[in-house]
N, C-alpha and C positions, 0 to 999 in steps of 0.2 A: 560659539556661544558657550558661558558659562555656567552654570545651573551650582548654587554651592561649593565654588571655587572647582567645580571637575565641566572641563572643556567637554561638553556632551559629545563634542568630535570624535572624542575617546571611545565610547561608546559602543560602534559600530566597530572598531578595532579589536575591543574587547569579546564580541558576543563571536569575532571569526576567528579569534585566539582562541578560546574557551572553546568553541566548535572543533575546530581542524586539530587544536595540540601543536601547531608547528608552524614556526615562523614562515618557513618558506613556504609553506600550502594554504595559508594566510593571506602573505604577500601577492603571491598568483592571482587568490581570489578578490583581492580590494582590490590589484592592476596597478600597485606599489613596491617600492626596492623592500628586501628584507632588514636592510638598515632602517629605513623609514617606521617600517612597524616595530623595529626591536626598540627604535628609540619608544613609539607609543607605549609600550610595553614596561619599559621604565618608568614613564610619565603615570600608567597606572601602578604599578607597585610602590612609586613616591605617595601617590595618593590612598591608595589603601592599605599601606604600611604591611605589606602581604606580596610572595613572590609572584602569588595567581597559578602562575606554571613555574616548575622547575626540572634541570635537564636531570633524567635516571638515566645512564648508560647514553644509548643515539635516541631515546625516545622524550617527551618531554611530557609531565603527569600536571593535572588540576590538583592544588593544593585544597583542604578541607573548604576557606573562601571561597576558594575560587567556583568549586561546585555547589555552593550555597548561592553564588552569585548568577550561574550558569540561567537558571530557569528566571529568573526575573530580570536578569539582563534583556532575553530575548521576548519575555512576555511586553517590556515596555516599548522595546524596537516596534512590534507588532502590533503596540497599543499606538502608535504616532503614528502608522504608518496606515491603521486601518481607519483614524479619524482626524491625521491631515492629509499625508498625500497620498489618498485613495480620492480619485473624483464623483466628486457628488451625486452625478449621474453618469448612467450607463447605455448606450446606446449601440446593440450588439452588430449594427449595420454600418458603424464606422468606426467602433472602438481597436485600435492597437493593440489590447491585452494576449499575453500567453497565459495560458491557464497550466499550471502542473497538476498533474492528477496522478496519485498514485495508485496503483491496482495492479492484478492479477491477470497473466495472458490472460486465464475465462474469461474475467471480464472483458479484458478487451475482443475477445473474440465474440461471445452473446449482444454484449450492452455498447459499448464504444459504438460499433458502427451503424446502430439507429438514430444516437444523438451527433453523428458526424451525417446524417442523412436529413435530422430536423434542421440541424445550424444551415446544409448546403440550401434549402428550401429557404429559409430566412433571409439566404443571401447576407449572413454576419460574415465581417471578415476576422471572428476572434479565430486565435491560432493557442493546437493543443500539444502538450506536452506530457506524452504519455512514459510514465516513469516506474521500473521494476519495483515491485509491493516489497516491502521492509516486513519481514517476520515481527522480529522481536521489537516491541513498544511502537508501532506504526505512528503514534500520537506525537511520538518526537519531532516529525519530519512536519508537523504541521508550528510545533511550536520553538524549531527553527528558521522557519521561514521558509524549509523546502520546498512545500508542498500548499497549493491553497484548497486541495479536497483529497481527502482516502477514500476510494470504496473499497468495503472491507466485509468482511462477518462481524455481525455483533458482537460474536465472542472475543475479540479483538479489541475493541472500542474503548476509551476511553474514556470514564464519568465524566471528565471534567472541561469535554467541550460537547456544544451539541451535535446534533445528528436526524438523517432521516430515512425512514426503512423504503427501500427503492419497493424492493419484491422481496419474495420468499421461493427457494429452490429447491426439489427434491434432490435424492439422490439415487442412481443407477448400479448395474453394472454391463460392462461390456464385455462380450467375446468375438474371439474369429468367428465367425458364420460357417464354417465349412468346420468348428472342433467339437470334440466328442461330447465337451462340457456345453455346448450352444443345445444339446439335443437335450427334450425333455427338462423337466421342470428344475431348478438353479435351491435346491434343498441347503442347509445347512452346512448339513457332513460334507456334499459337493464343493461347496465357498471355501470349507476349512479345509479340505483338501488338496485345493488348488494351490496353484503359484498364481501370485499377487506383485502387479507394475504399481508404483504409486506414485506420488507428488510429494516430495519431503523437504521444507524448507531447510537448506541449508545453515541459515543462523541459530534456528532449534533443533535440527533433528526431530521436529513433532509430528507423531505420527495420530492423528485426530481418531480415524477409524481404527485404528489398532487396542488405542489406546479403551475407547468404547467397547468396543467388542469384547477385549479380555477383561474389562472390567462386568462387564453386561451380562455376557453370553458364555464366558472363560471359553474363549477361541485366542489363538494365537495364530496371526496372517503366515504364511510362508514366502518371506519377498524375494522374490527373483532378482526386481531391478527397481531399482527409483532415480525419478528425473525432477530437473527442478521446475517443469512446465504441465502444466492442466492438461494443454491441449495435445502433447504431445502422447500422452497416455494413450487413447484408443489405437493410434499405431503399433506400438511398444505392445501387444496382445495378435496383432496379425501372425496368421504361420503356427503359432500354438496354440496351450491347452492354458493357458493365464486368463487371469481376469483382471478389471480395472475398474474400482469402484468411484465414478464422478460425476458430476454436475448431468440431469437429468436434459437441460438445454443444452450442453454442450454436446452431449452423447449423441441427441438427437440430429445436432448441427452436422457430427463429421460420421453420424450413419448414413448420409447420404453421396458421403464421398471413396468412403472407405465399406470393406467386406466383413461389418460387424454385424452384430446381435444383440440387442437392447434385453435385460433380463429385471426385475425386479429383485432389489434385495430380500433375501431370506429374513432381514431381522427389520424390528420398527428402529426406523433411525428419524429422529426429529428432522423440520425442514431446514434449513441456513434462511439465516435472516440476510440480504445484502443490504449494506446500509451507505450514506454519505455521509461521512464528516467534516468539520470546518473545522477553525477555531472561531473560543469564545469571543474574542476580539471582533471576530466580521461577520458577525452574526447580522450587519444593516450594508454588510459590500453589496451594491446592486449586480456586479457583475455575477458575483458567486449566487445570489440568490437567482438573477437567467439561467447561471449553468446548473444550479438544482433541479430546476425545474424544467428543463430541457432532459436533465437523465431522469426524472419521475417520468414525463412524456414516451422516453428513452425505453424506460422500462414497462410501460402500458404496449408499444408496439411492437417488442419482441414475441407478443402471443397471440397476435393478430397477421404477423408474415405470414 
């Protein structure tokens, strides 16, 4: 089909050029020769009189078009796709859909498996695809088509699609139960004193309560060790005198497996908002609005276990 004299076939060749950068990781992903898309690749630089990408050294760059083109390529993929081929209705007891969801082990650890316990009640046969949370710009994976929901922190989020606050999460700290820091009351000078395990996203290096603290409190953490998992933190404190500041429900979760010590923070730290996000585009998908509402249910039952 031609729209304008540009074969909208093009299209879709374009939005996974402009994604990957590379012909052959392109080609992989449409399941076509690298001949094939290098011709489509021509066929759009005839058409927008622009190279799109061009090779630097072994690597290949979006020219200034081409990343003007990048966001409204993919925003119109996902405007056809969320209001013709999305089916009209939804019915989560014989629908075929994989859901992507991106999030955080916590989440998957707290949230994930209460709405994998309402869907098995339902008897849906939808199937999930749980995929490691993107630091930097989370919002892209949705408005690539990766992703068809984030849960995320607020602070994270997006203006420019919508969203909805699941819950709200305190924050902890943990110790060995058997160290000197588990004894008696978790004071200020204690916290700043200590060694500190933390969670550090590798794409920023942001260190959230660090960054609070020293702005807040002029504290400066002492970090022993940082991982890139939530959950793995309250281990990462067994055997010593460290501490691990996280998720109030998580803490709780693997206090009952592990030989920790729940402490409250010494300082006011606001609560985390956890949120769901979509995109603007499918804000009427019936499937997406089941599975929102399946993690708002999701998240009513996590404080009733």
């Amino acid at each position: 089909m031609r729209f304008k004299k540009l074969d909208l076939n093009l299209l879709v060749a374009l939005d996974t050029l402009l994604t990957e950068q590379s012909i052959t990781k392109g080609a992989e992903k449409l399941n076509m020769s690298p001949s094939a898309l290098s011709n489509s690749l021509s066929r759009l630089r005839e058409y927008f009189e622009d190279d799109l990408l061009t090779q630097i050294g072994r690597r290949m760059v979006i020219t200034p078009l081409g990343e003007n083109l990048k966001v409204s390529v993919r925003n119109a993929l996902n405007n056809i796709e969320s209001t013709i081929l999305v089916q009209p209705s939804f019915d989560p007891k014989t629908t075929d859909r994989i859901f992507s969801i991106f999030c955080s082990d916590y989440t998957q650890t707290v949230l994930i498996p209460h709405a994998l316990e309402i869907v098995g009640k339902q008897k849906s046969t939808a199937r999930f695809q749980l995929l490691a949370q993107v630091a930097n710009n989370p919002h892209e994976q949705l408005e690539q088509g990766k992703a068809d929901l984030l849960i995320i922190p607020s602070d994270f989020m997006s203006t420019e699609h919508p969203s909805d606050i699941l819950y709200e999460e305190e924050f902890v700290c943990v110790v060995w139960k058997h160290s000197k820091i588990a004894a008696g009351e978790l004071t200020a000078e204690k916290y700043a004193a200590a060694g500190h395990v933390l969670m550090r996203p590798e794409a920023t290096k942001r260190d959230f309560f660090g960054t609070l603290f020293a702005q807040k409190y002029g504290i400066k953490r002492h970090v022993i060790a940082t991982t890139f998992s939530f959950a793995s933190l309250p281990a990462l404190v067994i055997g010593s005198e460290n501490i691990a500041t996280i998720h109030a429900r998580l803490a709780k979760k693997m206090a009952k497996v592990w030989p920790l010590k729940i402490l409250p923070l010494p300082f006011d730290v606001p609560p985390m908002k956890q949120c769901a996000q979509w995109h603007q585009y499918r804000n009427n998908d019936e499937g997406l609005i089941w599975l929102r509402n399946t993690l708002k249910q999701a998240a009513i039952n996590m404080d009733i276990e």
